[in-house]
N, CA, C and O atoms as CSV, one atom per row, in Angstrom:
chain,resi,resn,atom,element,x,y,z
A,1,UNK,N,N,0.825,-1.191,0.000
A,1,UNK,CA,C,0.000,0.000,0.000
A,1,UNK,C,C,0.869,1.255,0.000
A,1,UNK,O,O,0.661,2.305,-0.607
A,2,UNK,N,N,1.899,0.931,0.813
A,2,UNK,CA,C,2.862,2.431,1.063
A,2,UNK,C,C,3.429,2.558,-0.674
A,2,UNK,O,O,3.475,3.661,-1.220
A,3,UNK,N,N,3.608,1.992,-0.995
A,3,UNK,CA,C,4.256,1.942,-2.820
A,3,UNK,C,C,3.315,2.648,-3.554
A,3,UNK,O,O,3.733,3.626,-4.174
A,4,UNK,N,N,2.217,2.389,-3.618
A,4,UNK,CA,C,1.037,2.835,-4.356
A,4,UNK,C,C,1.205,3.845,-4.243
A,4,UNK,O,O,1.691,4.540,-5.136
A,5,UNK,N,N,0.718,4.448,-2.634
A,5,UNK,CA,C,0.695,5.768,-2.305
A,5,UNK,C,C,1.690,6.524,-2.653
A,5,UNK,O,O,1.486,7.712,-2.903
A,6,UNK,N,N,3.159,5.881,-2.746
A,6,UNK,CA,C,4.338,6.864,-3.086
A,6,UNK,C,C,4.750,6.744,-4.349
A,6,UNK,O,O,5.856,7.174,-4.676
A,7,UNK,N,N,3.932,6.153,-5.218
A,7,UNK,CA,C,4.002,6.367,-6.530
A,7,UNK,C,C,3.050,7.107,-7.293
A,7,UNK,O,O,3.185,7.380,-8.485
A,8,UNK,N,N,1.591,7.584,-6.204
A,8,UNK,CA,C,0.639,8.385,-6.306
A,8,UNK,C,C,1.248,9.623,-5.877
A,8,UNK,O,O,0.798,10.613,-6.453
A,9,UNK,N,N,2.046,9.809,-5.119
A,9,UNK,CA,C,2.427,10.939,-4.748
A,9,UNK,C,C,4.144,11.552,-5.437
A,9,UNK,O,O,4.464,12.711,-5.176
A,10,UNK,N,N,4.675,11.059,-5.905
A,10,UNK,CA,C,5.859,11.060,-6.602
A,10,UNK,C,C,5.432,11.636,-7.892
A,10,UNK,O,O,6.087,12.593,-8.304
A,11,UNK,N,N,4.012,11.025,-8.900
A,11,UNK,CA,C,3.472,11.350,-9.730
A,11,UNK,C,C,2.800,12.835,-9.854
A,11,UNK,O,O,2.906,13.606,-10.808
A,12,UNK,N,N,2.067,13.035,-8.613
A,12,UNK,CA,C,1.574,14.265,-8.155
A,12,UNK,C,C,2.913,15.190,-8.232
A,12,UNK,O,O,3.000,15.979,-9.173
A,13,UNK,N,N,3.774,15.128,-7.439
A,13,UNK,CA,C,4.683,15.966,-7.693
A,13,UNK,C,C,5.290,16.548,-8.549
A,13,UNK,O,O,5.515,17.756,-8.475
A,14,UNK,N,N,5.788,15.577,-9.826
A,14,UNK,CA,C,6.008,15.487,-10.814
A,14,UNK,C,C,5.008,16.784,-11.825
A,14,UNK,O,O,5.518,17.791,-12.316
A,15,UNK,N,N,4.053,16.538,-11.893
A,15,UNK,CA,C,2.807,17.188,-12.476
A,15,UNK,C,C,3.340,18.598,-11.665
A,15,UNK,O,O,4.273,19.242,-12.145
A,16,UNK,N,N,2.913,18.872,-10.852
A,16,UNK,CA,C,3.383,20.180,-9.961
A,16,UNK,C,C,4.503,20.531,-9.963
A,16,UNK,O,O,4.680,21.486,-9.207
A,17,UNK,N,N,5.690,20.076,-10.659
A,17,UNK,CA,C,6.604,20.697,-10.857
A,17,UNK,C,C,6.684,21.337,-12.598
A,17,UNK,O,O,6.916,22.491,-12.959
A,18,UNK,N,N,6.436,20.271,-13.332
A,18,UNK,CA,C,5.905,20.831,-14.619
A,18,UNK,C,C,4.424,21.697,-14.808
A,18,UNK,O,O,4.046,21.698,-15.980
A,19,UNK,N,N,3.739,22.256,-14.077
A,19,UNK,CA,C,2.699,22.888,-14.158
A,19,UNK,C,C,3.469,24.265,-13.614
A,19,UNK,O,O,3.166,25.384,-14.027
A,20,UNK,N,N,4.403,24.038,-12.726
A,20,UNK,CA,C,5.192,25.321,-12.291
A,20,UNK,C,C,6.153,25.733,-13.309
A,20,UNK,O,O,5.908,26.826,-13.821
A,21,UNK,N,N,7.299,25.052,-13.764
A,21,UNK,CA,C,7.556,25.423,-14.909
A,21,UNK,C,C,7.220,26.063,-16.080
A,21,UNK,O,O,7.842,26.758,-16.884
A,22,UNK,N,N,5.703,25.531,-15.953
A,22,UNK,CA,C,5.409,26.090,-17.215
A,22,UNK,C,C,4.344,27.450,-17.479
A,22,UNK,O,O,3.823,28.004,-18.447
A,23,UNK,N,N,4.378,27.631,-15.773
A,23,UNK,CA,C,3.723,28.652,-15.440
A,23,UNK,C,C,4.844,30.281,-15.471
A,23,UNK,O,O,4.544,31.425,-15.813
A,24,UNK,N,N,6.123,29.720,-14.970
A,24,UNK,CA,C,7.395,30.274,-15.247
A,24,UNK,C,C,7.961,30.640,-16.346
A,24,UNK,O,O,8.749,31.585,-16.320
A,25,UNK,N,N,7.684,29.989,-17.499
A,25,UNK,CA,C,7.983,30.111,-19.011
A,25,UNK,C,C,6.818,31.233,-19.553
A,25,UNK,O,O,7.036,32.137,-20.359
A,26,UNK,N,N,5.567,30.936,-18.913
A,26,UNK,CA,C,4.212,31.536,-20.026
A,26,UNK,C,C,4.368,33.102,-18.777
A,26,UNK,O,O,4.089,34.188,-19.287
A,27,UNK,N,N,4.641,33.103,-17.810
A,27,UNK,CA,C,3.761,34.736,-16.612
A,27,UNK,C,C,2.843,34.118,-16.620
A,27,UNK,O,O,2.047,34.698,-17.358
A,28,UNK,N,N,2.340,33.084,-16.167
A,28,UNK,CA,C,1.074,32.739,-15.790
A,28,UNK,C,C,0.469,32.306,-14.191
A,28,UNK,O,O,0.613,31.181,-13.711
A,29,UNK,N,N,0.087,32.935,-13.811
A,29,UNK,CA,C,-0.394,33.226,-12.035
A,29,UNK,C,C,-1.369,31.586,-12.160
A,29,UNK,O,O,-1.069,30.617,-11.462
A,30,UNK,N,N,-2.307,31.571,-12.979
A,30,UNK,CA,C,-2.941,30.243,-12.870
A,30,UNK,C,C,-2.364,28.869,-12.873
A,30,UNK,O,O,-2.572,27.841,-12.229
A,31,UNK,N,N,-1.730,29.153,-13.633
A,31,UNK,CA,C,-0.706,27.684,-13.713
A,31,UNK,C,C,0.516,27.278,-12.326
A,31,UNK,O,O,1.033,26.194,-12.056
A,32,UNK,N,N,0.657,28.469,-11.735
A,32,UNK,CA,C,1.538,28.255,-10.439
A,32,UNK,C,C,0.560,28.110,-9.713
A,32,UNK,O,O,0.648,27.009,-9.170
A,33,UNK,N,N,-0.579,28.785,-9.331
A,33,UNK,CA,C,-1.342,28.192,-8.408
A,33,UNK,C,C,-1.848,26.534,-8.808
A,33,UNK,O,O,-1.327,25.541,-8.300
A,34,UNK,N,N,-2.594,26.509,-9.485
A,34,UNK,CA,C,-2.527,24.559,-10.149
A,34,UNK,C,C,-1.335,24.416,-9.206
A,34,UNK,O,O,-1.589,24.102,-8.043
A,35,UNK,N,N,-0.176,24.593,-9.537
A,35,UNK,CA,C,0.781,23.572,-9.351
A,35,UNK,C,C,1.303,23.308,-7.784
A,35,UNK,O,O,1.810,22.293,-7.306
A,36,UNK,N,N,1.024,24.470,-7.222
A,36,UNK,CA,C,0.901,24.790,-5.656
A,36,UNK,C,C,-0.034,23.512,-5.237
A,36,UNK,O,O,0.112,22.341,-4.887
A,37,UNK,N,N,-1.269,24.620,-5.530
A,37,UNK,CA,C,-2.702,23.107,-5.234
A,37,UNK,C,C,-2.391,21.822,-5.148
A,37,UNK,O,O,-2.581,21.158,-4.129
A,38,UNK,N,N,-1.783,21.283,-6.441
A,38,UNK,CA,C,-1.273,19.628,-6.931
A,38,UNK,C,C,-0.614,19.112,-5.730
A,38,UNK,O,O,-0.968,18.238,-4.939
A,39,UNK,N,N,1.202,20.406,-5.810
A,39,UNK,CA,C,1.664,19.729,-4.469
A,39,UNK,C,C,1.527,19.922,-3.013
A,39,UNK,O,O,2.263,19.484,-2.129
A,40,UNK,N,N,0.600,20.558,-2.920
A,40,UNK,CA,C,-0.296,20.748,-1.673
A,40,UNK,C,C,-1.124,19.649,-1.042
A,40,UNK,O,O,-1.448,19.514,0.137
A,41,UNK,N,N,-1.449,18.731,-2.322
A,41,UNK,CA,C,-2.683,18.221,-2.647
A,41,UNK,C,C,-1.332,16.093,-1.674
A,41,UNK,O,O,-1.452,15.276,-0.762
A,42,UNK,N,N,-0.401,16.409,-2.771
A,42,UNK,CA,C,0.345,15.094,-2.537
A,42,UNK,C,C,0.852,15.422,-1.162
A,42,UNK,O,O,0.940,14.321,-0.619
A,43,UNK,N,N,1.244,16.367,-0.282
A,43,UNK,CA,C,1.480,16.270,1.024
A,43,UNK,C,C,0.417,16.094,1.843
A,43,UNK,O,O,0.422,15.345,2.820
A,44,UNK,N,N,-0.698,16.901,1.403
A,44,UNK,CA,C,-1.474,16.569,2.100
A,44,UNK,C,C,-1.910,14.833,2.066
A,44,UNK,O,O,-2.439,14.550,3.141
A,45,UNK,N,N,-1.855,14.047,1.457
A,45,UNK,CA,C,-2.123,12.247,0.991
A,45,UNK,C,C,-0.971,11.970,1.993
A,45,UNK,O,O,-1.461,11.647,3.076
A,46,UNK,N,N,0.415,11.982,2.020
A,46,UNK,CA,C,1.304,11.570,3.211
A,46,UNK,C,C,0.813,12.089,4.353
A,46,UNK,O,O,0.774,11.320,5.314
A,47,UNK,N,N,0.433,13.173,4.499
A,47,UNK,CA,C,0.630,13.058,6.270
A,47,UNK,C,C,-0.753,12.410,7.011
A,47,UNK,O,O,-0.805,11.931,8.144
A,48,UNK,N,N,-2.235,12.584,5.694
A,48,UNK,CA,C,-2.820,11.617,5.967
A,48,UNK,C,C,-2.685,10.217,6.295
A,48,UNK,O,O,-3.181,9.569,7.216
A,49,UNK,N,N,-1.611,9.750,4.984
A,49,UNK,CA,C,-1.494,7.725,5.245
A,49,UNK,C,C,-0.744,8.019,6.492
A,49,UNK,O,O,-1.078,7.250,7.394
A,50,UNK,N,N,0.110,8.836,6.818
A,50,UNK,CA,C,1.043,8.850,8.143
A,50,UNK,C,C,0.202,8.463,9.259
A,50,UNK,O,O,0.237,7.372,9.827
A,51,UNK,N,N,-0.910,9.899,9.655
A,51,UNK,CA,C,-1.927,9.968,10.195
A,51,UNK,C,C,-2.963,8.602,10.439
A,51,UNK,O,O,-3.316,8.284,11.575
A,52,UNK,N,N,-3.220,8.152,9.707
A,52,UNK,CA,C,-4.225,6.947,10.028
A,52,UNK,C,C,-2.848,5.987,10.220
A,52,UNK,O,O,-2.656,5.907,11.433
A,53,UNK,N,N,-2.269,5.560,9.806
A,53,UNK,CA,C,-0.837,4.759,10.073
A,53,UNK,C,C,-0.993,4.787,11.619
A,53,UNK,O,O,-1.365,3.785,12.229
A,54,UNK,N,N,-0.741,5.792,12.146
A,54,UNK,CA,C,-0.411,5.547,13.970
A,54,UNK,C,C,-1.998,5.409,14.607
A,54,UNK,O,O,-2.253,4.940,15.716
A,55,UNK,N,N,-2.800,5.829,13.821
A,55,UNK,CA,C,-4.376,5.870,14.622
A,55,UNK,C,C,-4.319,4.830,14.679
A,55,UNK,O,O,-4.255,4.495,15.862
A,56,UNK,N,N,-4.293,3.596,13.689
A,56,UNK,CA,C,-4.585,2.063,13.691
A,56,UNK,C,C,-3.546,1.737,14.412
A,56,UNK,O,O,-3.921,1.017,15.337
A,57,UNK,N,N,-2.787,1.862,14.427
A,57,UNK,CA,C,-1.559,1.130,15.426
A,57,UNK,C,C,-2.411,1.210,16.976
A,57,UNK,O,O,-2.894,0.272,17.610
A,58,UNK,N,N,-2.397,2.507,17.277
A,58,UNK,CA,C,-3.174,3.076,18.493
A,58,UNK,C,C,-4.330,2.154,18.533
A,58,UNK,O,O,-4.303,1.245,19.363
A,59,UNK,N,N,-5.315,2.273,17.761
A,59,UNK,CA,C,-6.388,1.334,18.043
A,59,UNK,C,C,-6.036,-0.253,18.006
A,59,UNK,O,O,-6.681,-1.040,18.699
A,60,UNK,N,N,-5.343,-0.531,17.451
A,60,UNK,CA,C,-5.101,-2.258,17.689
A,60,UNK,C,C,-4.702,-2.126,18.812
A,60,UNK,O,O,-5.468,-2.639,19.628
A,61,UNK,N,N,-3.487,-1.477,19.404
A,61,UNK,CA,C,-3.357,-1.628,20.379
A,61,UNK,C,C,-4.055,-1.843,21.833
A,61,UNK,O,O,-3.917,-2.684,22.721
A,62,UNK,N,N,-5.069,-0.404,21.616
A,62,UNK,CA,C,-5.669,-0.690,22.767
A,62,UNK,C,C,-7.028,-1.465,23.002
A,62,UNK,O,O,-7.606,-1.660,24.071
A,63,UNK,N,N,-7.398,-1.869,21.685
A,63,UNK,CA,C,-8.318,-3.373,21.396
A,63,UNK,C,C,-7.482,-4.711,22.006
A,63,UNK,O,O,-8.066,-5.664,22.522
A,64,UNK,N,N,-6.042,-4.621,21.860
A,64,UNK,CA,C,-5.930,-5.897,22.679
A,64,UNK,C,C,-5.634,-5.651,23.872
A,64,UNK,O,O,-5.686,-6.663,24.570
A,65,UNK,N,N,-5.353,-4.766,24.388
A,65,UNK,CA,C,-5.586,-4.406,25.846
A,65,UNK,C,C,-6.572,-4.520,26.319
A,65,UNK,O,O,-6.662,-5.107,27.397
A,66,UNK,N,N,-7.873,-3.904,25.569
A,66,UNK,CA,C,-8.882,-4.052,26.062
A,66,UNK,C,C,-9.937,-5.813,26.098
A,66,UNK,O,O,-10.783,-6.251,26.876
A,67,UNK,N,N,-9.246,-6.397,24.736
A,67,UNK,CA,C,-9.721,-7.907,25.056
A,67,UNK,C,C,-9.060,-8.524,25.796
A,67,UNK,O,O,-9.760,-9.277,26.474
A,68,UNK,N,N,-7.570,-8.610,26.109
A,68,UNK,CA,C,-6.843,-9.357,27.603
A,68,UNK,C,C,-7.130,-8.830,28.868
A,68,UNK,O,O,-6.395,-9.176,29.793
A,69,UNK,N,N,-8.106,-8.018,29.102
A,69,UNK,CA,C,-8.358,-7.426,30.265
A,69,UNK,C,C,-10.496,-7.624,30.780
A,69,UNK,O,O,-11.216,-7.326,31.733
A,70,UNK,N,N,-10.632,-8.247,29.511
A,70,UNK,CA,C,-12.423,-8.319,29.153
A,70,UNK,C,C,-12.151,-9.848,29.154
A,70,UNK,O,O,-11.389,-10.480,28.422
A,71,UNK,N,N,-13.043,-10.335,30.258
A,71,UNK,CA,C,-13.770,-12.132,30.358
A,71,UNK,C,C,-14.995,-12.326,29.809
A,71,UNK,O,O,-15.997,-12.071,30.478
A,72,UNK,N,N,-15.090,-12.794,28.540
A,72,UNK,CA,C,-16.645,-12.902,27.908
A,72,UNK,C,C,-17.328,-13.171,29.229
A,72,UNK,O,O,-18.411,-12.613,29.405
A,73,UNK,N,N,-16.862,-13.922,30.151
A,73,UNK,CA,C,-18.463,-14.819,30.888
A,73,UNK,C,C,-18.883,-13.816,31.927
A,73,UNK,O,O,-19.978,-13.966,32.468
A,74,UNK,N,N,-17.984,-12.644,32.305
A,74,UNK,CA,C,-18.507,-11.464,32.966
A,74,UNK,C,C,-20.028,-10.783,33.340
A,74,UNK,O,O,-20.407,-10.320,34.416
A,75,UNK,N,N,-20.739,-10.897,32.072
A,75,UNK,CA,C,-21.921,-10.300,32.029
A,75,UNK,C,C,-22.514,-11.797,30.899
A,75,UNK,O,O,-22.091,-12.340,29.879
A,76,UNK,N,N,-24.193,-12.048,32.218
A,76,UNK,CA,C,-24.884,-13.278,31.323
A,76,UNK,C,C,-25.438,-12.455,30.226
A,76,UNK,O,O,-25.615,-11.237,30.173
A,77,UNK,N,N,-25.649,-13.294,29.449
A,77,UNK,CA,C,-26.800,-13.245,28.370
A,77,UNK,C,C,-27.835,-12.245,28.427
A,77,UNK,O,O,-27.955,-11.227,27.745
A,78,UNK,N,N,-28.582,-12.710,29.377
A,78,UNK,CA,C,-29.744,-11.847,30.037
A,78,UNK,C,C,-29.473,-10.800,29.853
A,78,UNK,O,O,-30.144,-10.354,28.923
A,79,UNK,N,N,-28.670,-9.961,30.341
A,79,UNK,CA,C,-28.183,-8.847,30.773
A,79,UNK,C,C,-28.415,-7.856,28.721
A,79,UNK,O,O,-28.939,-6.763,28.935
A,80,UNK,N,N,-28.259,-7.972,27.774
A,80,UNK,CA,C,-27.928,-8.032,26.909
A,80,UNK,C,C,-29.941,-8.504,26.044
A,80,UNK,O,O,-30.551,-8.049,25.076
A,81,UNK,N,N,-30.071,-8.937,26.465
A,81,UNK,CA,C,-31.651,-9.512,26.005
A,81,UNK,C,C,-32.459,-9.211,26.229
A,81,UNK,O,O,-33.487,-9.275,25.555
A,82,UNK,N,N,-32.280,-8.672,27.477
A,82,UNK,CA,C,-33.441,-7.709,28.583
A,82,UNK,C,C,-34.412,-6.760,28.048
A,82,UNK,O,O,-35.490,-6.652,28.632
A,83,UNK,N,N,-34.228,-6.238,27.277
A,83,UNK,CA,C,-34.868,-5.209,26.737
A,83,UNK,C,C,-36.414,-5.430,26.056
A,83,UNK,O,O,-36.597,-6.518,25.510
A,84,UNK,N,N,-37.379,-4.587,26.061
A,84,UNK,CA,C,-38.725,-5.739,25.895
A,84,UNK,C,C,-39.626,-4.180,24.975
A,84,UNK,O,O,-39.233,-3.024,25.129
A,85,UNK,N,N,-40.259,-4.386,24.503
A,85,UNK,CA,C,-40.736,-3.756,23.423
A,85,UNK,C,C,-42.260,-3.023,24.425
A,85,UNK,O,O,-42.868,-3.578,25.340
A,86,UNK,N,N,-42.462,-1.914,23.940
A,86,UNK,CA,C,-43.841,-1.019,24.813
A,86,UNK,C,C,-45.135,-1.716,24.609
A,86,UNK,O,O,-45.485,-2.195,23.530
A,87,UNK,N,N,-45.976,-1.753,25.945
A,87,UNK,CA,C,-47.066,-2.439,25.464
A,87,UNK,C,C,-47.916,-1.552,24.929
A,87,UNK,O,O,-47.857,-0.400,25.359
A,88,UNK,N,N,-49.005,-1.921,23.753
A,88,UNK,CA,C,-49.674,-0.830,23.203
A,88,UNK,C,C,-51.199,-0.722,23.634
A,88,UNK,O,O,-52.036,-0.059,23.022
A,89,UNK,N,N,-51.368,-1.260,24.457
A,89,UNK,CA,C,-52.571,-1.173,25.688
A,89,UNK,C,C,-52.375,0.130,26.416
A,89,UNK,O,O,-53.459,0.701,26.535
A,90,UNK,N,N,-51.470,0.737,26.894
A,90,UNK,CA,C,-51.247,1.888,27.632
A,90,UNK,C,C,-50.333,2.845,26.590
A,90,UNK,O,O,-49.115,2.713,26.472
A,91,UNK,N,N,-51.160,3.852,25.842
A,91,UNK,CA,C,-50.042,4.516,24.978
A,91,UNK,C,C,-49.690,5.777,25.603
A,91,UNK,O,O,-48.834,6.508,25.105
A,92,UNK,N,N,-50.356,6.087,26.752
A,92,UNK,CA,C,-49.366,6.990,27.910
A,92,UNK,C,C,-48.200,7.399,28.119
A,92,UNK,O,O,-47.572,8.444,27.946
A,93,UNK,N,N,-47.927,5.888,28.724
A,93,UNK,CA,C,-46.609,5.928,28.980
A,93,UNK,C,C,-46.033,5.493,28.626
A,93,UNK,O,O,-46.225,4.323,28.293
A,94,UNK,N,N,-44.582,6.303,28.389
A,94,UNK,CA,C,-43.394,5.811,27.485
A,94,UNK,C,C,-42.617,4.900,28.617
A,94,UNK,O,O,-42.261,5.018,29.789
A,95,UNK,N,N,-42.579,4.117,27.774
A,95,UNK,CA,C,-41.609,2.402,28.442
A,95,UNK,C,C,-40.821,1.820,27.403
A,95,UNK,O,O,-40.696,0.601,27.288
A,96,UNK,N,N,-40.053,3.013,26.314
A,96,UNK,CA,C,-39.509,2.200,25.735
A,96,UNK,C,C,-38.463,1.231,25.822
A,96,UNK,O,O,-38.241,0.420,24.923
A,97,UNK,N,N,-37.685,1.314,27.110
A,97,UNK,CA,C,-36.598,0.443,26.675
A,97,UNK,C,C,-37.110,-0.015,28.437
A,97,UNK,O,O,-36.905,0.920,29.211
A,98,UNK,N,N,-37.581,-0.996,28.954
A,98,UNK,CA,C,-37.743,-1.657,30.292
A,98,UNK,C,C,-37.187,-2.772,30.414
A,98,UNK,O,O,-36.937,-3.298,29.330
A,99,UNK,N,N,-36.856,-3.416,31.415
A,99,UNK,CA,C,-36.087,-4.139,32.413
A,99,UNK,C,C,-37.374,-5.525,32.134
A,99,UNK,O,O,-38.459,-5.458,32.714
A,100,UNK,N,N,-37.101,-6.466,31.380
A,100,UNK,CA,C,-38.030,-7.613,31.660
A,100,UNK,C,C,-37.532,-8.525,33.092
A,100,UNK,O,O,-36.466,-9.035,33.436
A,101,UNK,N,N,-38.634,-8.446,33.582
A,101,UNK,CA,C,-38.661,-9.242,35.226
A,101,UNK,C,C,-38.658,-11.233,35.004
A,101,UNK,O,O,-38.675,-11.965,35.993
């Protein structure tokens, strides 16, 4: 994946350096901005993949912290099932989410 991206972004650059050039050759204000934008555009894609790069690290991490520290048999079933739908005999009162006995 990192290849892709740095051949997506190597490419980008590329483009933004010849869009500057050739903005340099013509006096052309539009064509340097393009080319700004472009490589604006490919840094901004690295520090993103960077960015999610350590978020997922971070989150795996503390997913297995958090499953070596979590005993499925902790909390029954019940607990999890409990929940019981409003009866429509009494449309009064709201009971949407109650405790089945």
């Amino acid at each position: 994946m990192l290849l892709l991206i740095l051949t997506i972004v190597i490419a980008l650059v590329a483009w933004a350096l010849r869009l500057m050039e050739q903005a340099v050759k013509g006096q052309e204000f539009s064509l340097m901005l393009a080319g700004f934008l472009v490589a604006s555009s490919a840094a901004a894609l690295m520090g993103v993949y960077f960015l999610m790069g350590n978020y997922v690290v971070y989150m795996n991490s503390a997913a297995a912290q958090q499953m070596s520290a979590l005993d499925p048999l902790d909390m029954p079933y019940s607990i999890y099932a409990s929940a019981t739908v409003p009866d429509s005999s009494n449309p009064g009162v709201d009971y949407w989410l109650t405790q089945a006995d």
